[in-house]
RODO-2510 file (C-alpha; in nm, 4 decimals, decimal comma):
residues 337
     n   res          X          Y          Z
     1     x    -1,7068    -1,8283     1,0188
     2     x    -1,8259    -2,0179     0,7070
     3     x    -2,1233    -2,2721     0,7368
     4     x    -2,1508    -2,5293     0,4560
     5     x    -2,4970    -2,7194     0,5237
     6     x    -2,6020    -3,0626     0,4390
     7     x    -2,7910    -3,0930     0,0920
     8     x    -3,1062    -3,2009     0,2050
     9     x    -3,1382    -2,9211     0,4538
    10     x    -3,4150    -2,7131     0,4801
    11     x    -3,5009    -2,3572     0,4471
    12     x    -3,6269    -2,4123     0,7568
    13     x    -3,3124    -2,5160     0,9195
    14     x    -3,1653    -2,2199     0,7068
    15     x    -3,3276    -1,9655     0,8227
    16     x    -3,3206    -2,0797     1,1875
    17     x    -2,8598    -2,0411     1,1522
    18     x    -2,9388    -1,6774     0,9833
    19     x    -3,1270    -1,5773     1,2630
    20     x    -2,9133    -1,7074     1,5743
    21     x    -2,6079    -1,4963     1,3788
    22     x    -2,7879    -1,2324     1,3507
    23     x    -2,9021    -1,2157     1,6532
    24     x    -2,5608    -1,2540     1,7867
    25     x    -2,4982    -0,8969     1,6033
    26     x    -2,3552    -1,0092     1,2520
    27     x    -2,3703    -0,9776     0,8859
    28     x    -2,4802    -1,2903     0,7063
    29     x    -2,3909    -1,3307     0,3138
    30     x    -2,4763    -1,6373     0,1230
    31     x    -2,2002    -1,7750    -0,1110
    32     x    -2,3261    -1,7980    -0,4949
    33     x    -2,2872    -2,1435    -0,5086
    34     x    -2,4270    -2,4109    -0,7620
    35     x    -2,3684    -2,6898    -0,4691
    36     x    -2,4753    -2,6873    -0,1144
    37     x    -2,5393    -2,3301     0,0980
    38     x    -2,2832    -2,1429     0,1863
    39     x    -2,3370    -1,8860     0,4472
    40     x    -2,0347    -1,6618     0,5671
    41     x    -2,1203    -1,4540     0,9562
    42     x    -1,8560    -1,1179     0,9344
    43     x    -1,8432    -0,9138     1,2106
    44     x    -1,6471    -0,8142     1,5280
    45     x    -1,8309    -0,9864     1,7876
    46     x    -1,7731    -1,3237     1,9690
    47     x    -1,8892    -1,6285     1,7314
    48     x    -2,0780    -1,9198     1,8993
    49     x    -1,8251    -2,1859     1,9414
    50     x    -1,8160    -2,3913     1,5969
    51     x    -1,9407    -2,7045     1,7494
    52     x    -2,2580    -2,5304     1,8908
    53     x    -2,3167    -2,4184     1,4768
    54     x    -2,2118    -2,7426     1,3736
    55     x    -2,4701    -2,8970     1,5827
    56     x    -2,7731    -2,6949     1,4290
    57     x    -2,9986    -2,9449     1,2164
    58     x    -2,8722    -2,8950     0,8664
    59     x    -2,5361    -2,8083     0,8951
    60     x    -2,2358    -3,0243     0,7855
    61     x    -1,9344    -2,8062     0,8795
    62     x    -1,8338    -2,5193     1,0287
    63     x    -1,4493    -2,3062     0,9842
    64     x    -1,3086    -1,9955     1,0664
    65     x    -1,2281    -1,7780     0,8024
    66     x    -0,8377    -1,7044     0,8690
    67     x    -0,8394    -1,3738     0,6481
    68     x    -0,9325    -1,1017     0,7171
    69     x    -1,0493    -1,0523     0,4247
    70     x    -1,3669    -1,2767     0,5032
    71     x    -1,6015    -1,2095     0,1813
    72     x    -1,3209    -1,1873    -0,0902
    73     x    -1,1328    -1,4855     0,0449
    74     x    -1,1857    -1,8852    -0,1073
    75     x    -1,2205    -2,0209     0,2288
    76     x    -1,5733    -1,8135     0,2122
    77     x    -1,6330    -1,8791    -0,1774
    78     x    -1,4379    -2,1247    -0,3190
    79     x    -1,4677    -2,0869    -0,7152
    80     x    -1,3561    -1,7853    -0,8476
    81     x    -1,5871    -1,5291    -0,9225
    82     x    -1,6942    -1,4483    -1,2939
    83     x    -1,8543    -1,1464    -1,3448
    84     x    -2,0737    -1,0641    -1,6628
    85     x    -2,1451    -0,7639    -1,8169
    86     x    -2,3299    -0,7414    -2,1265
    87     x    -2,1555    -1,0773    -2,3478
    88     x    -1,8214    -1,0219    -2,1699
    89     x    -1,7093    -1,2582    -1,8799
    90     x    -1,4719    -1,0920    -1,6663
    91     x    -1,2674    -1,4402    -1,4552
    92     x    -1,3428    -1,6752    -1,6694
    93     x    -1,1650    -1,9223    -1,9112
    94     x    -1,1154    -1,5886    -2,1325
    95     x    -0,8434    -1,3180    -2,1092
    96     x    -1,0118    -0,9538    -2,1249
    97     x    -0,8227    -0,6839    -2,2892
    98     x    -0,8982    -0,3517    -2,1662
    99     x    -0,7506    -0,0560    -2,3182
   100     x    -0,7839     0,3385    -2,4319
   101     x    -0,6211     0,6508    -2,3346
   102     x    -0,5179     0,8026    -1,9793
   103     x    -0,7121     1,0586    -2,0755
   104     x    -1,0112     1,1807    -2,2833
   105     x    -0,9265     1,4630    -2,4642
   106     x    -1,1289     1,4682    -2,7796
   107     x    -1,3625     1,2754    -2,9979
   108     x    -1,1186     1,2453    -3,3044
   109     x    -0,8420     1,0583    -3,0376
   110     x    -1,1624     0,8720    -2,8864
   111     x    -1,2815     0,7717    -3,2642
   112     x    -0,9618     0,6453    -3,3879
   113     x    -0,8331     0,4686    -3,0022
   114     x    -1,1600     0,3051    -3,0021
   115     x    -1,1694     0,1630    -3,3556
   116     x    -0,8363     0,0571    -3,2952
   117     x    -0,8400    -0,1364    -2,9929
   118     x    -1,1546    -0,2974    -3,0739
   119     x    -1,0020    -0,4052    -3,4035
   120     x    -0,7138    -0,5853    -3,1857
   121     x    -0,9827    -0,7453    -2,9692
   122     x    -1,0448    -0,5243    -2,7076
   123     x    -1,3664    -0,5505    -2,5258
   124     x    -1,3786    -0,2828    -2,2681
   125     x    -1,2874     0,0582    -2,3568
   126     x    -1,0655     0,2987    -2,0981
   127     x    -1,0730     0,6861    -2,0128
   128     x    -1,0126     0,9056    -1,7617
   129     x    -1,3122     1,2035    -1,7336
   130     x    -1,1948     1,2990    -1,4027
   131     x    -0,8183     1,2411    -1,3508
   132     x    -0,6195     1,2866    -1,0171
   133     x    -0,3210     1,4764    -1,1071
   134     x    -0,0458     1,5883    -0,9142
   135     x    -0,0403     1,8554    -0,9738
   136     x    -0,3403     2,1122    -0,9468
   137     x    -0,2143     2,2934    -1,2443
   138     x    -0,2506     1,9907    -1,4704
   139     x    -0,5286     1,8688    -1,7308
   140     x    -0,8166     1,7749    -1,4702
   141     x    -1,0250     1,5691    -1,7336
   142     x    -1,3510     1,6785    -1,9592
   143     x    -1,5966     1,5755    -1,6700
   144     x    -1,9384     1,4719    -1,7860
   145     x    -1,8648     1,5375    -2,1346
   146     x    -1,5778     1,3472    -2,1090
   147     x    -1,8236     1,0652    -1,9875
   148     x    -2,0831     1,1508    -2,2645
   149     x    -1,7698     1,0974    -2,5552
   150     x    -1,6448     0,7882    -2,4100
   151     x    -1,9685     0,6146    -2,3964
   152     x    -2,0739     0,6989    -2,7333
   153     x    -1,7376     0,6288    -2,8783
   154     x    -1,7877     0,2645    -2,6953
   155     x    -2,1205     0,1904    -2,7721
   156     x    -2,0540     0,2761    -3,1995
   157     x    -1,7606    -0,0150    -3,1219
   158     x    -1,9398    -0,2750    -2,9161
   159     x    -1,7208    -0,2090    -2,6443
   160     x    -1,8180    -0,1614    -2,2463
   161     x    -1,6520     0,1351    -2,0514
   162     x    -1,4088     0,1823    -1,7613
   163     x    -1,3200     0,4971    -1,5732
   164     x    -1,1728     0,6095    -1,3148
   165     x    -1,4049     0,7262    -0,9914
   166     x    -1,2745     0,9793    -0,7517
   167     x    -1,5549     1,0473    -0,5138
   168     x    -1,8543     0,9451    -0,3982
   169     x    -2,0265     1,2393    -0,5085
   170     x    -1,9791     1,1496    -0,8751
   171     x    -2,1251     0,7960    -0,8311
   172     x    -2,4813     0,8627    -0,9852
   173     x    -2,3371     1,0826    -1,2120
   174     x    -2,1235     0,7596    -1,3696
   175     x    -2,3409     0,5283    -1,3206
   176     x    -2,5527     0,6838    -1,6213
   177     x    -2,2369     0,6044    -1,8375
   178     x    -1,9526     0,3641    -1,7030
   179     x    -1,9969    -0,0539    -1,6889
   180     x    -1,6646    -0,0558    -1,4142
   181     x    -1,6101     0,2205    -1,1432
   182     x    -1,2254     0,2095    -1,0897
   183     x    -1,0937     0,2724    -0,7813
   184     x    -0,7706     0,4345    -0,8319
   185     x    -0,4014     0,3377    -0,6621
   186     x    -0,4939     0,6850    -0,4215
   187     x    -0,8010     0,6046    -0,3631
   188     x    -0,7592     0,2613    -0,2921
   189     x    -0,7941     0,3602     0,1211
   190     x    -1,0765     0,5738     0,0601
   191     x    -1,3124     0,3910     0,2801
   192     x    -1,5850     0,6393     0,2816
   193     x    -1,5563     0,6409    -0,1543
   194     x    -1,5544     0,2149    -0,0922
   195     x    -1,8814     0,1985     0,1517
   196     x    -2,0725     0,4215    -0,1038
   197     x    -1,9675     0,1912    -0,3930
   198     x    -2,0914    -0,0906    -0,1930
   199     x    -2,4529     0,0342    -0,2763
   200     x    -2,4282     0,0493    -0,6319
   201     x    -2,4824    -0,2461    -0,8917
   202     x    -2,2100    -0,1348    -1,1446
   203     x    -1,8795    -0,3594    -1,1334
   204     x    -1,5954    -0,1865    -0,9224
   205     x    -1,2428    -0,2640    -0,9976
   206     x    -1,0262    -0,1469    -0,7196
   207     x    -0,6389    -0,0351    -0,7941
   208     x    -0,3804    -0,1345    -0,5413
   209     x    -0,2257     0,1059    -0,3765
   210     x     0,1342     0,2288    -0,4151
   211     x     0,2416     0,0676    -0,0879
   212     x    -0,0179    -0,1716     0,0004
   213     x     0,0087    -0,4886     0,1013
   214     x    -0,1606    -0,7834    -0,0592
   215     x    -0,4003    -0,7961     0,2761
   216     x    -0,4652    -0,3948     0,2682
   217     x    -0,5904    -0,4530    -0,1142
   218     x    -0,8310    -0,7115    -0,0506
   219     x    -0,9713    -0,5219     0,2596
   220     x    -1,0163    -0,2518     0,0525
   221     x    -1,2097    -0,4764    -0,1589
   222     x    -1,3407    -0,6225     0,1509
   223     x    -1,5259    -0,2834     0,2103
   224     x    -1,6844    -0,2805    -0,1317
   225     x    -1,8353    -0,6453    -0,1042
   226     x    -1,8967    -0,6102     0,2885
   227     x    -2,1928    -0,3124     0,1480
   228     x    -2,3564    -0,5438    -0,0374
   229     x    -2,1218    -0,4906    -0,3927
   230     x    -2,0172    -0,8533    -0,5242
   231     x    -1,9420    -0,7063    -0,8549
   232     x    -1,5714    -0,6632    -0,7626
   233     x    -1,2221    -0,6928    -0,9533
   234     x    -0,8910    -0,5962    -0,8181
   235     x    -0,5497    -0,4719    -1,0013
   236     x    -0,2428    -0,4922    -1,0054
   237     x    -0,0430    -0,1700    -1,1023
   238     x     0,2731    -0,1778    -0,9794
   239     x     0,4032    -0,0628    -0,6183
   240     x     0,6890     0,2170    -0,5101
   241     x     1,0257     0,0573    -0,4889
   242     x     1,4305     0,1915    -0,4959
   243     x     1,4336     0,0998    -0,8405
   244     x     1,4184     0,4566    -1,1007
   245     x     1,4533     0,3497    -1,4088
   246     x     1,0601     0,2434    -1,3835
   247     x     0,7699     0,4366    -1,2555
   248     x     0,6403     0,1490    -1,0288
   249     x     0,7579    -0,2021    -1,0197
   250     x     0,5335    -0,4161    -1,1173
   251     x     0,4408    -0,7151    -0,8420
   252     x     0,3941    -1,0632    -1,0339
   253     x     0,3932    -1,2064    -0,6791
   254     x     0,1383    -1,0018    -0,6052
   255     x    -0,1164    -1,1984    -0,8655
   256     x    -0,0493    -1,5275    -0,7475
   257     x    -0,0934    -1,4703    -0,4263
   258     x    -0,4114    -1,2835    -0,4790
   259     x    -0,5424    -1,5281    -0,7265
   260     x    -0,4584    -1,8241    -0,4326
   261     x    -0,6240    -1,6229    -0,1600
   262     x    -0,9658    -1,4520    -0,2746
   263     x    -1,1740    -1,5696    -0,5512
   264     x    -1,2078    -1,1625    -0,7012
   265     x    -1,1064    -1,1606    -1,0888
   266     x    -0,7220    -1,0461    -1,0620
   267     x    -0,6663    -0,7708    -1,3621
   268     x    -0,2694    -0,6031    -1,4190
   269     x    -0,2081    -0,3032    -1,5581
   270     x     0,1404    -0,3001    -1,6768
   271     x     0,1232     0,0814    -1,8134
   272     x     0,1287     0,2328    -1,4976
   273     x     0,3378    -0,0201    -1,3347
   274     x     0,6168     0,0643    -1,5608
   275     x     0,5924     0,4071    -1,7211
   276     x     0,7698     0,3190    -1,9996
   277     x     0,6498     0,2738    -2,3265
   278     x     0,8583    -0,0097    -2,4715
   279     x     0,8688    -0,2216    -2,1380
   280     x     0,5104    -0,2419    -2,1239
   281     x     0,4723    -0,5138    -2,3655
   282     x     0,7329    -0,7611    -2,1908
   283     x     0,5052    -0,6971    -1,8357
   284     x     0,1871    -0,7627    -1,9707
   285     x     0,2654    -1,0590    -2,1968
   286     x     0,3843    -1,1739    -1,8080
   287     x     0,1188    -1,0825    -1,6361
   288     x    -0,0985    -1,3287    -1,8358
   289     x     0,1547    -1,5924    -1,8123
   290     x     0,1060    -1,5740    -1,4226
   291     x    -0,2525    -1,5759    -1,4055
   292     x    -0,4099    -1,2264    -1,4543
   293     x    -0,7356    -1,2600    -1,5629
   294     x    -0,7108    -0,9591    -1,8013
   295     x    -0,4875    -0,6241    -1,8781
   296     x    -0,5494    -0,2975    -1,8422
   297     x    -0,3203    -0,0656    -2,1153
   298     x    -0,3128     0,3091    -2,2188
   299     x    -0,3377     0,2880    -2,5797
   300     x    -0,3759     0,6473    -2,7885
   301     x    -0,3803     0,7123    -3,1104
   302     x    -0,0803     0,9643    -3,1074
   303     x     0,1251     0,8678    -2,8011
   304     x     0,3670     1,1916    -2,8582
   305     x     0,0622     1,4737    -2,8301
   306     x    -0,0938     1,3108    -2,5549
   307     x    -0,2285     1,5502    -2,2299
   308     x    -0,1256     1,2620    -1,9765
   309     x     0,0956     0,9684    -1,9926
   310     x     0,1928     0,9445    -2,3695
   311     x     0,5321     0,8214    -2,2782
   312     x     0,3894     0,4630    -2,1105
   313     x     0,1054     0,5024    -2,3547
   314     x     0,1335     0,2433    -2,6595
   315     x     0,0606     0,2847    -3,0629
   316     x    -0,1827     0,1162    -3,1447
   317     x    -0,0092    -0,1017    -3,3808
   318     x     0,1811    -0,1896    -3,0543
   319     x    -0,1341    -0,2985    -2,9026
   320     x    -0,2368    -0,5224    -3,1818
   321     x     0,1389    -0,7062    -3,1852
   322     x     0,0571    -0,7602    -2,7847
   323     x    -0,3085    -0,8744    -2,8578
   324     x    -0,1402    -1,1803    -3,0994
   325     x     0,0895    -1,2436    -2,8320
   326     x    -0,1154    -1,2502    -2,5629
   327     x    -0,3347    -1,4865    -2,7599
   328     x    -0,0929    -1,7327    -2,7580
   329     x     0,0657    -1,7056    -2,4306
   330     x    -0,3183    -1,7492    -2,2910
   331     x    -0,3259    -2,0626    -2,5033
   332     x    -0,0305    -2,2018    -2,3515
   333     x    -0,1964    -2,2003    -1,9962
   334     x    -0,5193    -2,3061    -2,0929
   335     x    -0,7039    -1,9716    -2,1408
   336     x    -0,8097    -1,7668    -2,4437
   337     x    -0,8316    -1,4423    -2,5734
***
């Protein structure tokens, strides 16, 4: 149920709606909202018939919330959500570029990535420290040094960091030295790794899974924000189809819908959704043309001697043609870059 209440209510009448919900055995979250209160009640009890709420000094109106999703969906919050870290506005008016390697491997390939992709307008920096492979035989990631390089590397280019979370056992450890958790595609149904991450303050940007359903990758998002985590962006990255010729394939539909039904920044990452270097362009200069609010790209400064993904991985004189591009498809729809 969502309550909207009258603009002259009082905290009073306010307080005396929290506590009959509560009382009644559910969660109460207040909408950020610059107009009147918003107050959502989430739980899996019976609600109080709406007219009974609607009668309650102070309210003007009271829905159900149709989604499941109760806390990411507009029917709970109906202007999308812009998240700021540092100067950067992630679902805004402005297109965020975030890009870097699969993989840390060493300083000289963090150096050079960095310097690049901030060059091409870049303003969050990607890296993997811990990296589900698999296989168990493969690169595993540098761990906290891994973490230590990336954030130094990011900080000497005025660039925030992003990487890749897989357990809740590392969360304090990354919190020292990542601005976005990422939830990978496997560990999108984690729900023990999402609760945990509903603690923390840092922003959490949650992959869709390889066969998920628009609904399943909101819940999961659902379970992040239901712990008291607002700081949430989901992304696209492509789902399992017949089709070989790709990795993934990567689901346009998938953003519209998702920008229609929650109000959670919508980010794509086309390298993972194709797998192939020269088709990654033509997918993300798409991606912003139907609505993502940024892209996520594996960019390293020697594709061919990469540890992980060098094939889907672009030059980074690939990235910068993109970045002009995407520039001007973003003006086209009324955005920037």
């Amino acid at each position: 149920m969502v309550i909207t209440f009258r603009p002259n209510a009082t905290p009073e009448q306010l307080h005396a709606v929290e506590a009959k919900l509560r009382d009644l055995g559910f969660q109460v979250v207040r909408a950020p909202s610059s107009g009147p209160t918003v107050l959502a009640a989430v739980g899996d009890g019976a609600l109080p018939p709406l007219a009974e709420v609607c009668a309650m000094p102070g309210v003007a109106e009271a829905l159900p919330i149709p989604e499941p999703f109760k806390l990411a969906s507009r029917s709970f919050r109906r202007e999308t959500t812009v998240l700021r870290i540092g100067d950067v506005e992630i679902g805004g008016t402005a297109v965020v570029l975030m890009a870097g390697p699969c993989t840390i491997e060493s300083e000289d390939q963090m150096v050079r990535t960095a310097a690049a992709v901030r060059a091409a307008g870049a303003r969050v920096l990607r890296g993997g420290a811990f990296k589900p492979r698999t296989s168990p035989y493969s690169f595993q990631g540098l761990g906290e040094e891994g973490l230590k390089l990336i954030r130094r590397v990011a900080d000497a280019n005025g660039l925030l960091v992003i990487s890749e979370i897989m357990d809740k056992s590392q969360i304090s450890l990354m919190e020292r030295y990542v601005d976005i958790l990422q939830v990978g595609a496997r560990n999108m149904q984690n729900f023990s790794l999402l609760r945990e991450l509903g603690k923390t303050e840092k922003t959490v940007l949650v992959k869709r899974g390889l066969s998920a359903t628009v609904d399943e990758w909101l819940m999961s998002a659902e379970y992040v924000i239901s712990g008291g985590n607002d700081r949430v962006i989901v992304c696209e990255r492509g789902i399992r189809a017949y089709e070989t010729y790709t990795r993934n394939t990567l689901d346009l539909n998938a953003v519209a819908v998702a920008k229609s039904l929650s109000h959670l920044p919508v980010i794509v990452d086309p390298s993972h959704a194709v797998g192939v270097r020269d088709k990654v362009v033509p997918l993300a200069r798409a991606a912003i043309a139907a609505g993502a609010d940024g892209l996520l790209v594996e960019v390293h400064n020697d594709p061919e001697r990469a540890i992980c993904d060098g094939q889907q991985s672009l030059f980074p004189e690939q990235f910068h043609a993109l970045a002009k591009q995407v520039r001007q498809i973003a003006d086209a729809v009324g955005r920037a870059l």
